[in-house]
N, CA, C and O atoms as a printed pandas DataFrame, in Angstrom:
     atom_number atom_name residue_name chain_id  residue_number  x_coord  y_coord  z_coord
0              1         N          UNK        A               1   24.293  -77.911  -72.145
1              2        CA          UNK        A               1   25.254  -78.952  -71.866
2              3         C          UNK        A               1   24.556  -80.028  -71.035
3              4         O          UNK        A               1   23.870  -79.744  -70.053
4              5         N          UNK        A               2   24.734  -81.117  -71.412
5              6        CA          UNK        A               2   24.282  -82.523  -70.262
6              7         C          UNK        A               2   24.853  -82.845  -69.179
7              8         O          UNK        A               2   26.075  -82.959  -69.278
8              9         N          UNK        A               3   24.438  -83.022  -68.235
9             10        CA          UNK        A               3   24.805  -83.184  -66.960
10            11         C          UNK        A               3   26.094  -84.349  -67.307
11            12         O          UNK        A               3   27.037  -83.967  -66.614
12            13         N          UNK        A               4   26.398  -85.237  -67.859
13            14        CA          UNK        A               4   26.838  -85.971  -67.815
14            15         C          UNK        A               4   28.348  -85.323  -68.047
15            16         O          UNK        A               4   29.284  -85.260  -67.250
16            17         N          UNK        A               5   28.237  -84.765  -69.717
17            18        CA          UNK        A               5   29.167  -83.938  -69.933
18            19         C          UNK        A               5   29.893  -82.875  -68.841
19            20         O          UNK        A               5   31.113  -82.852  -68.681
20            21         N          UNK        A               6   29.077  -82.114  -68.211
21            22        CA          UNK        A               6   29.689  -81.390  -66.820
22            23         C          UNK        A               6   30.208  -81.785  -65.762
23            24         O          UNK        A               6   31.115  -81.258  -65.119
24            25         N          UNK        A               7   29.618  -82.760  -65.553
25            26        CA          UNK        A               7   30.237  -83.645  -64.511
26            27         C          UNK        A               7   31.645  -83.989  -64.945
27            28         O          UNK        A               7   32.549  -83.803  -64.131
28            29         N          UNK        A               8   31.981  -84.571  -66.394
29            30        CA          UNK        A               8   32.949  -84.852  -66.444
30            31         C          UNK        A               8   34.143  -83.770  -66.445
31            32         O          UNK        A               8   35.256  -83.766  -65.917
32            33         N          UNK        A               9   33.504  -82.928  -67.192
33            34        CA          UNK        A               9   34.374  -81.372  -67.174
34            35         C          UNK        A               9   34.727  -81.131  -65.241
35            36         O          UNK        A               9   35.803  -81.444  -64.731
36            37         N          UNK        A              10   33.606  -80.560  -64.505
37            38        CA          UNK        A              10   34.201  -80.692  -62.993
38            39         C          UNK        A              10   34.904  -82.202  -62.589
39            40         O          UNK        A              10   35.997  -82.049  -62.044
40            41         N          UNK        A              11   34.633  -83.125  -62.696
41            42        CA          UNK        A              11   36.106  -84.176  -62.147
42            43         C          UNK        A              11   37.314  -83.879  -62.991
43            44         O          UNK        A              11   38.426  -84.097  -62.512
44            45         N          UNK        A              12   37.222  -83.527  -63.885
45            46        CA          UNK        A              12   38.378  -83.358  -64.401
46            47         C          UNK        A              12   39.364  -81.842  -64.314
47            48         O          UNK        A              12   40.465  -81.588  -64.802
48            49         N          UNK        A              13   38.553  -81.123  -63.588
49            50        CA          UNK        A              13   39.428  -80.081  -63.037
50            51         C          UNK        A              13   39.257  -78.682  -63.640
51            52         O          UNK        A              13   39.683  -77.609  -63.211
52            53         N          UNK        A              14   38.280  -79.036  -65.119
53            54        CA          UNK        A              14   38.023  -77.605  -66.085
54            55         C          UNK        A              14   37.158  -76.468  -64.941
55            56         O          UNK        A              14   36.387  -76.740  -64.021
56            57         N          UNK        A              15   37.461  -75.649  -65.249
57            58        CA          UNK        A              15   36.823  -74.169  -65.541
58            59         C          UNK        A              15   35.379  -74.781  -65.585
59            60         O          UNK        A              15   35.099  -75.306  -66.662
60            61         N          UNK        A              16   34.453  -74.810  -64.656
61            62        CA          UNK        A              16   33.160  -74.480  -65.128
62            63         C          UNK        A              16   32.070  -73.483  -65.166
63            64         O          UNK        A              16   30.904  -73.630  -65.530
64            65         N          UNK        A              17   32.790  -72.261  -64.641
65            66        CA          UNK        A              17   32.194  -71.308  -64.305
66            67         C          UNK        A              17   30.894  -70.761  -65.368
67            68         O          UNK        A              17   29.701  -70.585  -65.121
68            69         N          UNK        A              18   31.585  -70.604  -66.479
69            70        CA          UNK        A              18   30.629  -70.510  -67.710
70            71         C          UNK        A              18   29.271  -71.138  -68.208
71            72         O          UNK        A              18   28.437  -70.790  -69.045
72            73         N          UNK        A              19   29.410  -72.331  -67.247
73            74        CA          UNK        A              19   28.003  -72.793  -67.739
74            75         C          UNK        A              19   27.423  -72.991  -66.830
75            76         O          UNK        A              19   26.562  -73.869  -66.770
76            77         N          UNK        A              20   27.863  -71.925  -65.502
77            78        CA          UNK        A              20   27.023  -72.014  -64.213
78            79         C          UNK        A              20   25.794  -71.051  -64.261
79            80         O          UNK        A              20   26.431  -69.998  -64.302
80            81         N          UNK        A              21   24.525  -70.672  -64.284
81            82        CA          UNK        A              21   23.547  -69.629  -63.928
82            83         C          UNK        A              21   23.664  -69.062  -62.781
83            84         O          UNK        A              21   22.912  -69.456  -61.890
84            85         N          UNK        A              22   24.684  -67.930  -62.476
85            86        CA          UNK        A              22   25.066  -67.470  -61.101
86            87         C          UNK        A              22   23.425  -66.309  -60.549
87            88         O          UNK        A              22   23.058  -65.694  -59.547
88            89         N          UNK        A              23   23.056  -66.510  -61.570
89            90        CA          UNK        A              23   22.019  -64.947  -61.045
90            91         C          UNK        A              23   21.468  -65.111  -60.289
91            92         O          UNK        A              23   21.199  -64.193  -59.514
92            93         N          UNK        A              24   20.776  -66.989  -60.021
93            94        CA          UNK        A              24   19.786  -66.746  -59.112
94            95         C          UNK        A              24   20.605  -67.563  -58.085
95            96         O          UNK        A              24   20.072  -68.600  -57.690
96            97         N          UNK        A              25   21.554  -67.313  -57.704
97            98        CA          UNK        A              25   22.781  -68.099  -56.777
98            99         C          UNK        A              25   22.279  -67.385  -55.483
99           100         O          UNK        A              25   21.964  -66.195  -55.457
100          101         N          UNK        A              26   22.223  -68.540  -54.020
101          102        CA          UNK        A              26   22.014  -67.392  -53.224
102          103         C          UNK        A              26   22.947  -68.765  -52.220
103          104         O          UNK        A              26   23.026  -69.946  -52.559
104          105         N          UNK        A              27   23.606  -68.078  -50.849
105          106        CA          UNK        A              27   24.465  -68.600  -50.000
106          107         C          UNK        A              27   22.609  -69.004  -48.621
107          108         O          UNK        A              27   21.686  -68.314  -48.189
108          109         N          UNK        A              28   23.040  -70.459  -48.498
109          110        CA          UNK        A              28   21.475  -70.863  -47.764
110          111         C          UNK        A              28   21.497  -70.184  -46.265
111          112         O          UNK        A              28   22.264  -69.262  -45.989
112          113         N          UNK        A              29   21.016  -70.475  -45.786
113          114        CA          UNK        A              29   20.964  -69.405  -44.966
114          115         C          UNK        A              29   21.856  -68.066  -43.816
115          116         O          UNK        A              29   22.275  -67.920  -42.667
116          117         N          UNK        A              30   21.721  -67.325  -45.175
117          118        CA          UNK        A              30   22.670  -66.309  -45.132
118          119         C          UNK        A              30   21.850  -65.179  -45.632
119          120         O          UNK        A              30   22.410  -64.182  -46.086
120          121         N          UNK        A              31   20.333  -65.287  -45.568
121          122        CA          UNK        A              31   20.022  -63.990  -46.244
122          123         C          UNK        A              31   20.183  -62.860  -45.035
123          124         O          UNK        A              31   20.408  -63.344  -43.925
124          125         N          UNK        A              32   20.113  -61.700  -45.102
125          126        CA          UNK        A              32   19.881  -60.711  -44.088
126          127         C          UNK        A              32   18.406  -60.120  -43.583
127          128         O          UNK        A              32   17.287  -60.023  -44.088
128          129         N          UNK        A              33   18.891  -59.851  -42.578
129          130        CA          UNK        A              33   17.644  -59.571  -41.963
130          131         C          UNK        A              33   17.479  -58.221  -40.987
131          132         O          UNK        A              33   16.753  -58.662  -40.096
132          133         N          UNK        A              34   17.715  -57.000  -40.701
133          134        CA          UNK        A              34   17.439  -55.514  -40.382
134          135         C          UNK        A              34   17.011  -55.812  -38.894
135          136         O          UNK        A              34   15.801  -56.042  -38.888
136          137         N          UNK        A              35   17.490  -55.883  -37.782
137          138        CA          UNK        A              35   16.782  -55.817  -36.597
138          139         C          UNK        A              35   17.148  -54.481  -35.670
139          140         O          UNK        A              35   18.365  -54.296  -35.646
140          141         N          UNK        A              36   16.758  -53.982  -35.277
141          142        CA          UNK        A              36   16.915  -52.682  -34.098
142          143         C          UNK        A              36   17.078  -53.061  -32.536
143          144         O          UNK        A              36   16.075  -53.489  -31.964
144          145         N          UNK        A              37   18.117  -52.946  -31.913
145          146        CA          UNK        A              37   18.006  -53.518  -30.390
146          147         C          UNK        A              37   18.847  -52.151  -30.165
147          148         O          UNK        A              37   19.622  -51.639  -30.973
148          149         N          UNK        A              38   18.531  -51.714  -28.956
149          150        CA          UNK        A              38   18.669  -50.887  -28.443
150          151         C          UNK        A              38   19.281  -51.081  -27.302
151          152         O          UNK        A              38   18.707  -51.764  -26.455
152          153         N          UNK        A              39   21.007  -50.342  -26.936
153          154        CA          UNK        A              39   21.881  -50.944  -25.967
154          155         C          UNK        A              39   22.211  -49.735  -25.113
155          156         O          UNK        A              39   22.292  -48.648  -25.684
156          157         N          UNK        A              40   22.423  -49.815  -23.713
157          158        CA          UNK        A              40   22.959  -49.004  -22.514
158          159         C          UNK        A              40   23.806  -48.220  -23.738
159          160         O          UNK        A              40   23.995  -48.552  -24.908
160          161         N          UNK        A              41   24.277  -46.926  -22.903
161          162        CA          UNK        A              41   25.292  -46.193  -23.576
162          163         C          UNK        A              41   27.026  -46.898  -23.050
163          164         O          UNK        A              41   27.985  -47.101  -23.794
164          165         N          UNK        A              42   26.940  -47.111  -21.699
165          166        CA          UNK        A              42   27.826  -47.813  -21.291
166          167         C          UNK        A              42   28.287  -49.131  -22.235
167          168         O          UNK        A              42   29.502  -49.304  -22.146
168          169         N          UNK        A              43   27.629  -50.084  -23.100
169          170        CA          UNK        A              43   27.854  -50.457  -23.659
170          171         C          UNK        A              43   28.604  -50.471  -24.500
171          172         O          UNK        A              43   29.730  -50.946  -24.650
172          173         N          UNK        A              44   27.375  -49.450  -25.570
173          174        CA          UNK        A              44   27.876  -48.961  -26.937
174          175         C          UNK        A              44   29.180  -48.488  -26.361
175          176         O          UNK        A              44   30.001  -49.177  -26.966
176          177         N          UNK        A              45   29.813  -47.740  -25.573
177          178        CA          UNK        A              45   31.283  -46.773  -25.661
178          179         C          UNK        A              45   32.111  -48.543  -25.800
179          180         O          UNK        A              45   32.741  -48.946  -26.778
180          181         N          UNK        A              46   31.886  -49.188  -24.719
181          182        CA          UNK        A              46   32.948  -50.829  -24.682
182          183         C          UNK        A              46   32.804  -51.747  -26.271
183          184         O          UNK        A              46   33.628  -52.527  -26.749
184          185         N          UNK        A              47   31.550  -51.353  -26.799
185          186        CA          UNK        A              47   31.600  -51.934  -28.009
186          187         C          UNK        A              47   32.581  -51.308  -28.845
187          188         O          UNK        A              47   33.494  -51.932  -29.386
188          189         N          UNK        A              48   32.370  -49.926  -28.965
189          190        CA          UNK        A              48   33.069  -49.335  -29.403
190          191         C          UNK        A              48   34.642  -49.556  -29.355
191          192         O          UNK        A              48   35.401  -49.924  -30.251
192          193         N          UNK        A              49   34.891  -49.229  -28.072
193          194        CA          UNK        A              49   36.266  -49.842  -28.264
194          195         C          UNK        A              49   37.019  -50.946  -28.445
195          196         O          UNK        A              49   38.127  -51.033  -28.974
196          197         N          UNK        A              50   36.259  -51.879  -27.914
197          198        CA          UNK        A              50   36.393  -53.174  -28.742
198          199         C          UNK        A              50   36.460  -53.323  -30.254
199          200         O          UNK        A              50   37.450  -53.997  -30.538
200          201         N          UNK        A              51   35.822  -52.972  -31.256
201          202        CA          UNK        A              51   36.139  -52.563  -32.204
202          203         C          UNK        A              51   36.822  -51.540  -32.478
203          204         O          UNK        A              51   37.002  -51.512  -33.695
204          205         N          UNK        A              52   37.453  -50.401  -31.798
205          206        CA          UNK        A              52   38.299  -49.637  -32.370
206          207         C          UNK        A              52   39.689  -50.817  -32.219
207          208         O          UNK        A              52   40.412  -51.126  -33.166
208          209         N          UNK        A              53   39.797  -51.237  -31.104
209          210        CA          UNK        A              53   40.955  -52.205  -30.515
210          211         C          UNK        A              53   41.316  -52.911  -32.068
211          212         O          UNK        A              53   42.405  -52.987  -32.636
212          213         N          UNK        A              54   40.249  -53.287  -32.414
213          214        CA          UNK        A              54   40.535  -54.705  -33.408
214          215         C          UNK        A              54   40.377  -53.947  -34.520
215          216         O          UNK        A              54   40.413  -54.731  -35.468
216          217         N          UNK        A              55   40.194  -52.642  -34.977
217          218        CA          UNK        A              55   40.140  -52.244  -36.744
218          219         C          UNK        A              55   39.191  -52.729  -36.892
219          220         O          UNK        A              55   39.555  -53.619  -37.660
220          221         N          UNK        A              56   37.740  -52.936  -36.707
221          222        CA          UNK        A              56   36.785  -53.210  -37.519
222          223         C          UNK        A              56   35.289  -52.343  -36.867
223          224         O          UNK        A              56   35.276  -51.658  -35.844
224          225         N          UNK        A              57   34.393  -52.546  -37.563
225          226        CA          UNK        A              57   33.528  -51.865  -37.021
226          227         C          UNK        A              57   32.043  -52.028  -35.888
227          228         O          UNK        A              57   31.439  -53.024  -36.286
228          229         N          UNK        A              58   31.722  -51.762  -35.364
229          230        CA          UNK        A              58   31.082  -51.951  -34.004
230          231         C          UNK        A              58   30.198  -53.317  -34.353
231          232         O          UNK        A              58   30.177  -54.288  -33.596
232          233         N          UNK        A              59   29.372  -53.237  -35.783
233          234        CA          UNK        A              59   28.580  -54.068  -36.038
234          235         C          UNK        A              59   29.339  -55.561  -36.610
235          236         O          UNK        A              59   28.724  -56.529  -37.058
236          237         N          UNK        A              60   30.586  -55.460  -36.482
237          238        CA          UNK        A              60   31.109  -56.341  -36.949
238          239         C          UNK        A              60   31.327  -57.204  -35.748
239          240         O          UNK        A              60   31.081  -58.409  -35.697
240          241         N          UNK        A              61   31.798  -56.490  -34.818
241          242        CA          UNK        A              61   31.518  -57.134  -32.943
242          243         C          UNK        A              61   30.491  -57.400  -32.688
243          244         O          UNK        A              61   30.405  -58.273  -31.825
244          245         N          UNK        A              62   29.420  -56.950  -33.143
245          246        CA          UNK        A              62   28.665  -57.425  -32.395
246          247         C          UNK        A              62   27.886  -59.002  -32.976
247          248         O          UNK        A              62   27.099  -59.674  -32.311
248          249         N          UNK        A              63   28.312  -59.273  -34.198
249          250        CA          UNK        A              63   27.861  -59.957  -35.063
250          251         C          UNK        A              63   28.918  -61.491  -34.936
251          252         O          UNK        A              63   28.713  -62.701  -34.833
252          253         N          UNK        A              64   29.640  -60.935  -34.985
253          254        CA          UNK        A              64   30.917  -62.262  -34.322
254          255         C          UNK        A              64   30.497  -62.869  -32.764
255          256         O          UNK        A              64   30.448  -64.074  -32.514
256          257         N          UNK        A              65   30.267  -62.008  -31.982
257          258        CA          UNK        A              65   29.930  -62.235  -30.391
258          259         C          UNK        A              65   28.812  -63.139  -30.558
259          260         O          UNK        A              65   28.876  -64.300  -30.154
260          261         N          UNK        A              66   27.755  -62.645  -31.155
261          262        CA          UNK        A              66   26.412  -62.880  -30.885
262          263         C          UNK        A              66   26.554  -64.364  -31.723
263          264         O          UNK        A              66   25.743  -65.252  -31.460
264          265         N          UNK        A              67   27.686  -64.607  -32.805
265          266        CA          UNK        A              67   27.248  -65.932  -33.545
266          267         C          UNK        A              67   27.876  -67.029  -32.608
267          268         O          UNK        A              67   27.413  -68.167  -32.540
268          269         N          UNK        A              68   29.582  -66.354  -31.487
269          270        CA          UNK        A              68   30.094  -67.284  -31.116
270          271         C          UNK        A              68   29.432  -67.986  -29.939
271          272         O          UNK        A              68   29.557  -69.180  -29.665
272          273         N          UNK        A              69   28.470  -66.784  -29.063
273          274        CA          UNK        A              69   27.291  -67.150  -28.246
274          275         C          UNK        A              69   26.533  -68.332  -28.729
275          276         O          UNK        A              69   26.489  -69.453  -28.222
276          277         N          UNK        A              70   25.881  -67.841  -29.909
277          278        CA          UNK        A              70   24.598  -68.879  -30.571
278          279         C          UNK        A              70   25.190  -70.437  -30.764
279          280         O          UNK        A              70   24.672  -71.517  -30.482
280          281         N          UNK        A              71   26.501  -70.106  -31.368
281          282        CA          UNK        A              71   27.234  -71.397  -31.545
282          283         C          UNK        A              71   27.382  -72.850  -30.569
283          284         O          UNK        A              71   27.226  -74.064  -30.697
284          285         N          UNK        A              72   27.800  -71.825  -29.492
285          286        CA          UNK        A              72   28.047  -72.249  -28.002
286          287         C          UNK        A              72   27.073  -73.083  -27.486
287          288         O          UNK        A              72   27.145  -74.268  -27.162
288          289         N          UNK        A              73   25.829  -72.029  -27.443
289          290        CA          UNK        A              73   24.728  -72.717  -26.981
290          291         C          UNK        A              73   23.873  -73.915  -27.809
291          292         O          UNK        A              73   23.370  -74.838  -27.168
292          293         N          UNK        A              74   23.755  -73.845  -29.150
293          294        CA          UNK        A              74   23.300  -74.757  -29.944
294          295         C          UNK        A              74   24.148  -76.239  -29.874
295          296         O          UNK        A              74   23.632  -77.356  -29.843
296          297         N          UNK        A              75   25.588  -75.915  -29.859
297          298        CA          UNK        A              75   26.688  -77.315  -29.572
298          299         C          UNK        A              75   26.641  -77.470  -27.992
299          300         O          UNK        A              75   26.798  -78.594  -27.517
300          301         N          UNK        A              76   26.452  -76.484  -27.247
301          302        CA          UNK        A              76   26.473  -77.125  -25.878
302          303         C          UNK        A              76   27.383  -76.976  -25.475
303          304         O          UNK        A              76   27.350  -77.324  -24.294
304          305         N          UNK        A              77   29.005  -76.361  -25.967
305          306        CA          UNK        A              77   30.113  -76.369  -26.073
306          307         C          UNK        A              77   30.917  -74.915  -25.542
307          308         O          UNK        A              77   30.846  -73.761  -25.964
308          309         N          UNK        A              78   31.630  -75.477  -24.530
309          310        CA          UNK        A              78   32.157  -73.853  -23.494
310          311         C          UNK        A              78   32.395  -72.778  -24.405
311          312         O          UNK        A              78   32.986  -72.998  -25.462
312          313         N          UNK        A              79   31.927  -71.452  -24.046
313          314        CA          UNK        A              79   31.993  -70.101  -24.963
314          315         C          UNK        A              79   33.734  -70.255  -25.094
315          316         O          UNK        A              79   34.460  -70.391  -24.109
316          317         N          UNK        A              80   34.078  -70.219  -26.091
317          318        CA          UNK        A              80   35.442  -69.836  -26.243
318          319         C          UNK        A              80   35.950  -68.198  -27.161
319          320         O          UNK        A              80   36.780  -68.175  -28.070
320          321         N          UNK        A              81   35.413  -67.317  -26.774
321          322        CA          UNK        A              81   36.029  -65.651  -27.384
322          323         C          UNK        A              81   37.011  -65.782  -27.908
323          324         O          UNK        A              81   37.914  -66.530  -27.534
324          325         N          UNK        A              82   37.020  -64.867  -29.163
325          326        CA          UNK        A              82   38.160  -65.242  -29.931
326          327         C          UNK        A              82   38.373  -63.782  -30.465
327          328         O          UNK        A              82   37.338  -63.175  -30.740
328          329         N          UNK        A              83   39.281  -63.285  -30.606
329          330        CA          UNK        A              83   40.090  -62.016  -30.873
330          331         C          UNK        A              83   40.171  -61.681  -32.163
331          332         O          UNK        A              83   40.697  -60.607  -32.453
332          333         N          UNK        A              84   39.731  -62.427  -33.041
333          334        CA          UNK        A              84   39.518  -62.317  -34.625
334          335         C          UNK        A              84   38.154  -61.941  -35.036
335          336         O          UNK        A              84   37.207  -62.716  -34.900
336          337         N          UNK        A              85   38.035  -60.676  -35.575
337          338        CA          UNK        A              85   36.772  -60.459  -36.018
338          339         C          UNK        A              85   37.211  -60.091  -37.372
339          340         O          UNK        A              85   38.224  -59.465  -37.686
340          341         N          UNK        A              86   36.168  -60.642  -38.225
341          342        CA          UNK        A              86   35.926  -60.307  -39.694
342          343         C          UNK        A              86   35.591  -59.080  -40.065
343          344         O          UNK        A              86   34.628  -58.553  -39.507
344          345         N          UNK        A              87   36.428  -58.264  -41.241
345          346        CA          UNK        A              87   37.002  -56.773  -41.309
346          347         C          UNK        A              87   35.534  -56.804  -42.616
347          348         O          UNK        A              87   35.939  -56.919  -43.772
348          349         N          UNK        A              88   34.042  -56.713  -42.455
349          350        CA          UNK        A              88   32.858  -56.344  -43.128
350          351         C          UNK        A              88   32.616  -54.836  -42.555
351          352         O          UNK        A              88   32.506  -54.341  -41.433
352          353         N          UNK        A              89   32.589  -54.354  -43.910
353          354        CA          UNK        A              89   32.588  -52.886  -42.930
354          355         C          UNK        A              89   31.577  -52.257  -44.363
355          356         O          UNK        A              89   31.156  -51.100  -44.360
C-alpha cells in the first residue's frame, strides 16, 4: 500500500491495523532491564505491606516509587506519593 493511500485510510478513521508490521514493534524506551539491589529486612516486611495494603505486588511498589522519585527529580518538581499503583504482577 502507498503511503499516501494510508494516510488517507488513518484520517479517515479506517481500521489500519492490517497493514501495520507489528513484529518488530517495540514501546521506546521501555525495554527491560534485570537489576539485583539488595534491601534491609526491615524494609522488605514495609514494602511488603505496602503492597499487601494496595493488592499488588512488592515489585510493583517498588517500581512506581522509584519512577515517582526519578520523575521528581528530573522536573525539579515536589515528590508528590500517590496511592495508585499499577496491578503488573
Amino acid at each position: 500500500m502507498k503511503a499516501k493511500k494510508f494516510d488517507q485510510q488513518f484520517d479517515d478513521g479506517a481500521d489500519i491495523t492490517a497493514s501495520l508490521d507489528v513484529s518488530k514493534g517495540r514501546r521506546v524506551l521501555q525495554a527491560q532491564k534485570r537489576v539485583n539491589v539488595d534491601f534491609p529486612t526491615w524494609m522488605v516486611d514495609s514494602l511488603d505491606r505496602e503492597a499487601s495494603r494496595l493488592g499488588v505486588t512488592r515489585q510493583s511498589v517498588i517500581k512506581v516509587w522509584l519512577a515517582e522519585r526519578l520523575q521528581a527529580t528530573t522536573s525539579h518538581a515536589p515528590l508528590q506519593r500517590t496511592t495508585k499503583v499499577a496491578t503488573h504482577r
